[in-house]
KOLGU-885780 format. One record per residue: x, y, z of N, C-alpha, C, O in turn; residue number from 1. Coordinates in Angstrom, 3 decimals, decimal comma. Example, Ala and Ser with C-alpha at 12.3 -4.5 7.8 and 13.67 -1.06 7.14 Angstrom:
<pts>
+----------+----------+----------+----------+----------+----------+----------+----------+----------+----------+----------+----------+-----+
|     n.xx |     n.yy |     n.zz |    ca.xx |    ca.yy |    ca.zz |     c.xx |     c.yy |     c.zz |     o.xx |     o.yy |     o.zz |   n |
+----------+----------+----------+----------+----------+----------+----------+----------+----------+----------+----------+----------+-----+
|   13,190 |   -5,690 |    7,800 |   12,300 |   -4,500 |    7,800 |   13,200 |   -3,300 |    7,800 |   14,236 |   -3,319 |    8,465 |   1 |
|   12,850 |   -2,250 |    7,080 |   13,670 |   -1,060 |    7,140 |   12,900 |    0,030 |    7,870 |   13,409 |    1,138 |    8,039 |   2 |
+----------+----------+----------+----------+----------+----------+----------+----------+----------+----------+----------+----------+-----+
</pts>
This chain:
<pts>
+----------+----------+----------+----------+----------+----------+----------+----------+----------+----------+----------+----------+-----+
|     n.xx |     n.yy |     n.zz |    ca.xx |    ca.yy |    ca.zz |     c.xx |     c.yy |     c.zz |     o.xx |     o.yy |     o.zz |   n |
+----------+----------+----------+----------+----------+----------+----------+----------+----------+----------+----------+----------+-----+
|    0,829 |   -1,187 |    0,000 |    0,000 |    0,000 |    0,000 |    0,874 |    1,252 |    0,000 |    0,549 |    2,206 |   -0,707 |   1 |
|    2,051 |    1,294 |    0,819 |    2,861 |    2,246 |    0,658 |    3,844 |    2,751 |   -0,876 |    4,277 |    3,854 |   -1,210 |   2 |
|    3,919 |    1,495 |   -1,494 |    4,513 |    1,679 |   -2,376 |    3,319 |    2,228 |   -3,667 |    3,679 |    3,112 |   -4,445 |   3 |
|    2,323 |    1,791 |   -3,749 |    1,166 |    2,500 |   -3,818 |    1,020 |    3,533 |   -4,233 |    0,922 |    3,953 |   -5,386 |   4 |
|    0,989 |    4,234 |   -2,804 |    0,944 |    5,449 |   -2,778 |    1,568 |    6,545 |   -3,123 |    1,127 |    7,622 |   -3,527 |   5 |
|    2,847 |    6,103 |   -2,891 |    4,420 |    6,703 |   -3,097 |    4,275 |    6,838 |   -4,586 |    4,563 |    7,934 |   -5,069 |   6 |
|    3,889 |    5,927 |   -5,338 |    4,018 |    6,071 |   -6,903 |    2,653 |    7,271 |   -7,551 |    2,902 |    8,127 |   -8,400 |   7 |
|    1,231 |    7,062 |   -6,912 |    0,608 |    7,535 |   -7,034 |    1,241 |    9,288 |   -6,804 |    1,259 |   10,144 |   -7,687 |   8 |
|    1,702 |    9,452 |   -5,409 |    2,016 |   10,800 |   -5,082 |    3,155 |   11,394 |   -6,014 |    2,947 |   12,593 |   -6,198 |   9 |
|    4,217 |   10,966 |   -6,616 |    4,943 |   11,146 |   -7,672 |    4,594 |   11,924 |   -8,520 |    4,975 |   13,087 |   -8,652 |  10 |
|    3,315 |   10,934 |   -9,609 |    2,681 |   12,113 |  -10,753 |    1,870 |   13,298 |  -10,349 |    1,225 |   13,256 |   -9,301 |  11 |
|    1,863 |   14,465 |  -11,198 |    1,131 |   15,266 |  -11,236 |   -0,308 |   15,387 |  -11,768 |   -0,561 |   14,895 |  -12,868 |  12 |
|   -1,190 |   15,960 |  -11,118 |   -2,093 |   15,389 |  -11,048 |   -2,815 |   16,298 |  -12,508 |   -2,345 |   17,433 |  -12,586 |  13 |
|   -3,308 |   16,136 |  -13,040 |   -3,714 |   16,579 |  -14,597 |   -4,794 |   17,500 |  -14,611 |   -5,983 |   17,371 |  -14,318 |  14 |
|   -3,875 |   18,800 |  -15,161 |   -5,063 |   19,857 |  -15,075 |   -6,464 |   19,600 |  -15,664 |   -7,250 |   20,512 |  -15,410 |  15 |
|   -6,886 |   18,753 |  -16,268 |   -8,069 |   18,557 |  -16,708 |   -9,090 |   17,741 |  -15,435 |  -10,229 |   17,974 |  -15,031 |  16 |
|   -7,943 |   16,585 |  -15,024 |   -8,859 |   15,814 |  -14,251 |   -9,056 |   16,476 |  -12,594 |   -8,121 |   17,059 |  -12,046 |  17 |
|  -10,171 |   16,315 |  -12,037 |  -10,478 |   16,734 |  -10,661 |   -9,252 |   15,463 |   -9,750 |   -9,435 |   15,481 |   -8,532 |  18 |
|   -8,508 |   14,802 |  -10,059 |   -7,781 |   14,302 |   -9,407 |   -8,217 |   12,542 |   -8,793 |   -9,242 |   12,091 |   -9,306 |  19 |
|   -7,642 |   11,807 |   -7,979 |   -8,438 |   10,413 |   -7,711 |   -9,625 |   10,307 |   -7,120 |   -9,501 |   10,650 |   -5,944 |  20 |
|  -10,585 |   10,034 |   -7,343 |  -11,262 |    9,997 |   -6,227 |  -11,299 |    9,449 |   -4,576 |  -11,927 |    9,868 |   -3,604 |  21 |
|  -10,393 |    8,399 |   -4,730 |  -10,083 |    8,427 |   -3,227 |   -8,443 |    8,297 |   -3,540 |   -8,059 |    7,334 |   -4,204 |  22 |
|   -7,454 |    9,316 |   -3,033 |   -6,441 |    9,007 |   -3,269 |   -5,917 |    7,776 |   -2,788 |   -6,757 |    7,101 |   -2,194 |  23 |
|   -4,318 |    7,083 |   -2,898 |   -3,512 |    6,180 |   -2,375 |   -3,507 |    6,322 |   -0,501 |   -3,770 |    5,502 |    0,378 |  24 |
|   -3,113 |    7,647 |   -0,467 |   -2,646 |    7,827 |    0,783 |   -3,412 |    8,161 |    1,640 |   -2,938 |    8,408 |    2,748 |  25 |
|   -4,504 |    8,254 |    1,477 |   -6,195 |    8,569 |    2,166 |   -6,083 |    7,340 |    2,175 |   -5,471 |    7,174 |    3,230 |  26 |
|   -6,268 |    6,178 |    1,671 |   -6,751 |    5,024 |    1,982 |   -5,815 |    3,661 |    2,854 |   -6,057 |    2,580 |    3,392 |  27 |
|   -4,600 |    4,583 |    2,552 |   -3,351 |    4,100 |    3,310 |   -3,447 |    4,448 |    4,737 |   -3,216 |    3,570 |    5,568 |  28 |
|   -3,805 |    5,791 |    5,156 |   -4,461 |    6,392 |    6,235 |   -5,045 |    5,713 |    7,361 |   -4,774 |    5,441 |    8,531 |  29 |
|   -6,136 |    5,525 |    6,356 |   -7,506 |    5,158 |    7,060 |   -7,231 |    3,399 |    7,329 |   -7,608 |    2,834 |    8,355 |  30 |
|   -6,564 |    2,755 |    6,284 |   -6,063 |    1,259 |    7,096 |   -5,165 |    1,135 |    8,195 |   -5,048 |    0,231 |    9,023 |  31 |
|   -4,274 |    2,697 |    7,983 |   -3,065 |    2,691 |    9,397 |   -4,016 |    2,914 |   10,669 |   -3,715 |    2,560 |   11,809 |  32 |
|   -5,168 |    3,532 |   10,316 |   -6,083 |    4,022 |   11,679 |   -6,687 |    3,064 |   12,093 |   -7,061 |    3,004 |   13,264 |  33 |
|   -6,983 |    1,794 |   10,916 |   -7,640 |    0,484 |   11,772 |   -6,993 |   -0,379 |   12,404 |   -7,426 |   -1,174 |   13,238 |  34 |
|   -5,660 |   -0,212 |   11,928 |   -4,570 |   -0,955 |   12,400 |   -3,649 |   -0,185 |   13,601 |   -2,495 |   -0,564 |   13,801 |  35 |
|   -4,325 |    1,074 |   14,492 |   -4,105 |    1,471 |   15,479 |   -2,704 |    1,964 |   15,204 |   -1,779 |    2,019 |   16,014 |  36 |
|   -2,699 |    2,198 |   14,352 |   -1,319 |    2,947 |   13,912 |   -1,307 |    4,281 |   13,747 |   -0,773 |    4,761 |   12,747 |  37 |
|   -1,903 |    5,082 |   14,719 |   -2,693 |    6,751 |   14,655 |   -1,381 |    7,815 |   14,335 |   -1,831 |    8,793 |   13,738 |  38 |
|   -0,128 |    7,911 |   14,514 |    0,874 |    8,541 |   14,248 |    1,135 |    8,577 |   13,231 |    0,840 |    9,636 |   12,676 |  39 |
|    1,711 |    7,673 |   12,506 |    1,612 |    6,768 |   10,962 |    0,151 |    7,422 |   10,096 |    0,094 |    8,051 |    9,040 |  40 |
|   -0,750 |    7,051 |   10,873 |   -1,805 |    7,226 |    9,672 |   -1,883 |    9,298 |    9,344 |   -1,783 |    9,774 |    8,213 |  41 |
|   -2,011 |    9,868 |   10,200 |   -1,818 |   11,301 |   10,624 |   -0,702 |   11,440 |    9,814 |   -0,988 |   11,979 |    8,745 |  42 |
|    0,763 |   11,074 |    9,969 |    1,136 |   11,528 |    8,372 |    1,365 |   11,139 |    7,007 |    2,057 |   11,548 |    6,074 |  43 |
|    0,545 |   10,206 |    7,212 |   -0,141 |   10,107 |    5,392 |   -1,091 |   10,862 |    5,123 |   -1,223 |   11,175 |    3,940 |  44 |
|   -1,903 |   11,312 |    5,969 |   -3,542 |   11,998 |    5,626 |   -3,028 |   13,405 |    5,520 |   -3,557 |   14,258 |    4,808 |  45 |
|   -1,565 |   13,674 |    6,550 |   -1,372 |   15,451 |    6,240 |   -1,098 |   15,509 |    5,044 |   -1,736 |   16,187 |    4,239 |  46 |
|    0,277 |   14,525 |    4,661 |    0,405 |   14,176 |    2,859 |   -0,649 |   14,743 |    1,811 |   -0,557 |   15,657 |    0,991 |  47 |
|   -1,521 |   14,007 |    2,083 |   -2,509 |   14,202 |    1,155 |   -3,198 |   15,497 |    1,053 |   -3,800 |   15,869 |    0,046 |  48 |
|   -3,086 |   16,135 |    2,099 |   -3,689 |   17,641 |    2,810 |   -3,269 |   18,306 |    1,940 |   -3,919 |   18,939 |    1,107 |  49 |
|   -1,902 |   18,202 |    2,078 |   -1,025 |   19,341 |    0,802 |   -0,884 |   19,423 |   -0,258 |   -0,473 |   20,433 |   -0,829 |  50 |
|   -1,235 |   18,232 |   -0,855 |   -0,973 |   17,913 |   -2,128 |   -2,426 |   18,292 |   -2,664 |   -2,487 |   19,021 |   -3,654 |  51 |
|   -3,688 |   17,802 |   -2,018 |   -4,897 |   18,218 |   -2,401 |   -5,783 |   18,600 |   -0,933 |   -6,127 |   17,843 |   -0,025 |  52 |
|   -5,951 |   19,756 |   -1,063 |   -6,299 |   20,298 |    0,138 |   -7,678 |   20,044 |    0,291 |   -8,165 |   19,505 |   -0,703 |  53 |
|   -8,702 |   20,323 |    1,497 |  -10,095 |   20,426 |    1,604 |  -10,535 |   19,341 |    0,926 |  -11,380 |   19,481 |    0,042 |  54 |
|  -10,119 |   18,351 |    1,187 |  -11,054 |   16,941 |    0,774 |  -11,250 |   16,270 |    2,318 |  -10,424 |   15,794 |    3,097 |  55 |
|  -13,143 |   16,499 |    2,433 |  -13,988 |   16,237 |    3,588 |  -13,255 |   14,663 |    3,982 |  -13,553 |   14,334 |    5,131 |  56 |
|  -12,656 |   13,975 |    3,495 |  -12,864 |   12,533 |    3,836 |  -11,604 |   12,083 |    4,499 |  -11,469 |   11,148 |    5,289 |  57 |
|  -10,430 |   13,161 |    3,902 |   -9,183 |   13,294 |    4,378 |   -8,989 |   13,927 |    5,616 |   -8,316 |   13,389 |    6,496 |  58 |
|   -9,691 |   15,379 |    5,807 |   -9,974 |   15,993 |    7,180 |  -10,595 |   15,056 |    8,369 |   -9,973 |   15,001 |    9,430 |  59 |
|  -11,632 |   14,426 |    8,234 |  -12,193 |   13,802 |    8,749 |  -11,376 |   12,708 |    9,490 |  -11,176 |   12,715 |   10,704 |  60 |
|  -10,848 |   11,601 |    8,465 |   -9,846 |   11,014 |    8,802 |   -8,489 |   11,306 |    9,657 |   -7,898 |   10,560 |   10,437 |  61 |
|   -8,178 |   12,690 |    9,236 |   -7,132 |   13,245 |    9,670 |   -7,518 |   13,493 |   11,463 |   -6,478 |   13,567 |   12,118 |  62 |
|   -8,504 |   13,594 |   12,113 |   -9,151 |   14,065 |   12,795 |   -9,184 |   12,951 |   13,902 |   -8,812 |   13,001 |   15,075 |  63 |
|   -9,741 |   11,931 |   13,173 |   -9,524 |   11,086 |   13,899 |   -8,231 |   10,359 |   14,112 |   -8,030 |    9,847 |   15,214 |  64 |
|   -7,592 |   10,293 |   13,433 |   -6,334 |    9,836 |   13,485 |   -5,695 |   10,743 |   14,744 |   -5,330 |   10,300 |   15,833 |  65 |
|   -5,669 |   11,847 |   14,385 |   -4,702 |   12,889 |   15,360 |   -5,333 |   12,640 |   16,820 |   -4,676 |   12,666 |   17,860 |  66 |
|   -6,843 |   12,372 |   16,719 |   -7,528 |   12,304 |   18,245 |   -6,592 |   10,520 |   18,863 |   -6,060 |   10,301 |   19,951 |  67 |
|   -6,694 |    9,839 |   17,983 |   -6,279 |    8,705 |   18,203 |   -5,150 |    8,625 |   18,697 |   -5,116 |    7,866 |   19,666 |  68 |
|   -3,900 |    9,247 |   18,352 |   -2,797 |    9,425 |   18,311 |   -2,481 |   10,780 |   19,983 |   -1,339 |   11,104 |   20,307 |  69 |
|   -3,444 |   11,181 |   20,554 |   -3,491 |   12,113 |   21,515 |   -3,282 |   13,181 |   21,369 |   -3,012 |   13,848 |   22,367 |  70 |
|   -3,320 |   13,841 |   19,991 |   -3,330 |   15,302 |   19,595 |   -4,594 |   15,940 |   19,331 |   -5,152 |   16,066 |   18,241 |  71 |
|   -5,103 |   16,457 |   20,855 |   -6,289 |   16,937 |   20,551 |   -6,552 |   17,944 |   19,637 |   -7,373 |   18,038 |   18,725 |  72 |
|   -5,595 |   18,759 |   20,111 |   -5,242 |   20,194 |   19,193 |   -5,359 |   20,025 |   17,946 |   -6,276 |   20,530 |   17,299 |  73 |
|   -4,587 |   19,407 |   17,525 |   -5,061 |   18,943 |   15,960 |   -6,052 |   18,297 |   15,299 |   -6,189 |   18,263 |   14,076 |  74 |
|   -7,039 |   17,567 |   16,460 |   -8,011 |   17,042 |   16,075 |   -8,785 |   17,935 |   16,586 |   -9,474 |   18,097 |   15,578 |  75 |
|   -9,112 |   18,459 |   17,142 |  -10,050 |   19,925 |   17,156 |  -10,078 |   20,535 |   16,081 |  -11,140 |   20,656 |   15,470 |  76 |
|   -8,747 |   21,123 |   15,552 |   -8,852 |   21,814 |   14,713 |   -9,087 |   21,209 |   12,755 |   -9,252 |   21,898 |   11,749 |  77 |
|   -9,017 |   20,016 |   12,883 |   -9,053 |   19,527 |   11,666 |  -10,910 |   18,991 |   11,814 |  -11,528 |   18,658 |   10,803 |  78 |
|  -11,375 |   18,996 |   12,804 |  -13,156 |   18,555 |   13,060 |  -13,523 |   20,196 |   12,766 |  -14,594 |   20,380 |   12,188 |  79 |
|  -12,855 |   21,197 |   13,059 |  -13,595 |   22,910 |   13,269 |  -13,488 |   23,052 |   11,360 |  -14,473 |   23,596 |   10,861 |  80 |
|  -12,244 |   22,546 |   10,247 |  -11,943 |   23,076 |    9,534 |  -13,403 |   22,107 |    8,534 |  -14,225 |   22,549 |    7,732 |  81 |
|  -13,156 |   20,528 |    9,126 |  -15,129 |   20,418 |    8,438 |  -16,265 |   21,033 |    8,549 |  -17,137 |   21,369 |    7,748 |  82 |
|  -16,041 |   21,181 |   10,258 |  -17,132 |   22,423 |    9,885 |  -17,763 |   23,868 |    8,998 |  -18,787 |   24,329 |    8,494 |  83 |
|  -16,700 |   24,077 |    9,181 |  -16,429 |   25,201 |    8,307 |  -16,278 |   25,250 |    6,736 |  -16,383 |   26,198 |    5,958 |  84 |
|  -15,891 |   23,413 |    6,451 |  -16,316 |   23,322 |    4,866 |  -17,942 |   22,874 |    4,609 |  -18,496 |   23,158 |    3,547 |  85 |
|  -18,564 |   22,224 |    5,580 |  -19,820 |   21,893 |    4,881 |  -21,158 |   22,653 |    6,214 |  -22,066 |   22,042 |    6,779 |  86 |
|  -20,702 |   24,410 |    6,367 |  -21,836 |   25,211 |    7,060 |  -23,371 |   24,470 |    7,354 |  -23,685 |   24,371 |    8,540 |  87 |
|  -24,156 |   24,044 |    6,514 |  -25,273 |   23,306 |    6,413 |  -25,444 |   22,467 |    5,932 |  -26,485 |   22,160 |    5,352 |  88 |
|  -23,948 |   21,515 |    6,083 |  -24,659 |   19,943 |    5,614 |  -25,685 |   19,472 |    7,541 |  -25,639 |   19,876 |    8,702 |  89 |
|  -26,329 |   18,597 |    6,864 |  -27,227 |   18,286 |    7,486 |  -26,505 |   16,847 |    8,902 |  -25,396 |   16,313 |    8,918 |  90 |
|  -27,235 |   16,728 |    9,499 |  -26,989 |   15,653 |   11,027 |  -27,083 |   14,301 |    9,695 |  -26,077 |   13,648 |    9,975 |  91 |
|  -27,528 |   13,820 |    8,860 |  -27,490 |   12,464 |    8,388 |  -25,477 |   12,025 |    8,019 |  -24,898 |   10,946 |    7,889 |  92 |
|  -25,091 |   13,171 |    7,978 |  -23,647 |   12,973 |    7,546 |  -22,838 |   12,334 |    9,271 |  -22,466 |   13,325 |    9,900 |  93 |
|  -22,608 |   11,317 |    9,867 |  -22,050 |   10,805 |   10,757 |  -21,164 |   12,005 |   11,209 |  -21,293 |   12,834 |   12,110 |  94 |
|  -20,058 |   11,760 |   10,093 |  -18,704 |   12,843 |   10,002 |  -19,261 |   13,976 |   10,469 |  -18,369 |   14,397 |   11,206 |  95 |
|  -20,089 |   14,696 |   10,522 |  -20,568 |   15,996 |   10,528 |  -20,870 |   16,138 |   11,613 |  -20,425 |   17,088 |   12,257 |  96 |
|  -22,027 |   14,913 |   12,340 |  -21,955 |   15,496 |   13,772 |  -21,222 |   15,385 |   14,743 |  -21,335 |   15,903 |   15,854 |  97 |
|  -20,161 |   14,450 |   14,199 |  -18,830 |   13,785 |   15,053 |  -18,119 |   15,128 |   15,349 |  -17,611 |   15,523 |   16,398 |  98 |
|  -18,214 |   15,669 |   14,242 |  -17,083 |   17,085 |   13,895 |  -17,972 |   18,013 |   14,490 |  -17,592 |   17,944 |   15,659 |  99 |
|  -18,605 |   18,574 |   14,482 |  -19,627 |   19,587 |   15,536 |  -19,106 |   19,314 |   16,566 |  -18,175 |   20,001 |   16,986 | 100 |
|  -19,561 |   18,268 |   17,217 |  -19,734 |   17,677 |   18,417 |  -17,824 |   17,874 |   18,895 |  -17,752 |   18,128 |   20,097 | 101 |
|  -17,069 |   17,837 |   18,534 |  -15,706 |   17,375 |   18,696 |  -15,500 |   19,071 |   18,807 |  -15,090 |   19,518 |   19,879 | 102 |
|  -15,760 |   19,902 |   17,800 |  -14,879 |   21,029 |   17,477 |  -15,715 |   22,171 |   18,288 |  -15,404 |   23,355 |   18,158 | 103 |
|  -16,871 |   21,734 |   19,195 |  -16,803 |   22,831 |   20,489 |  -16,552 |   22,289 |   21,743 |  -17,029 |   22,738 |   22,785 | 104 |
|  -15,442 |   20,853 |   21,617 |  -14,417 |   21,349 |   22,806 |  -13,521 |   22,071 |   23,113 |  -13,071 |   22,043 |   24,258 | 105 |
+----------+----------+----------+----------+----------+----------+----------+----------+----------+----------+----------+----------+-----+
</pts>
């Protein structure tokens, strides 16, 4: 999966196309987070942060990872920065009320 990713993150991503839909390293992430690997997964998901910023699924992830890992601070602030991308998405989005709920501690 790492090698994966690593190759994926290499190319540039093509001005025409909106980019992967779930990148390499988002999904590399989110298996390091099931595999309690919260340090690890936190910096693959920042990875991905920079390279393609404001993707809800990466923040989210990122969020939990960092809470996982004992960085509240950063998981505060990566649950406040969903908020702040989806103002009126609605309570059916899990992520959404997790992130409310998280980002007025």
């Amino acid at each position: 999966m790492k090698e994966g990713a690593a190759i994926e993150y290499s190319t540039d991503k093509s001005a025409i196309s909106p980019g992967p839909i779930a990148p390499a390293r988002e999904m590399l992430g989110e298996m390091l987070i099931e595999l309690k690997r919260a340090p690890e997964a936190l910096t693959e998901l920042e990875a991905v942060m920079k390279k393609e910023p404001n993707r809800f699924r990466t923040n989210y992830l990122a969020a939990r990872a960092a809470s996982s890992a004992g960085d509240q601070v950063k998981a505060g602030r990566y649950f406040s920065e969903l908020v702040k991308m989806c103002p009126k998405g609605d309570a059916s989005r899990v992520e959404l009320t997790e992130a409310r709920k998280q980002a007025r501690r």
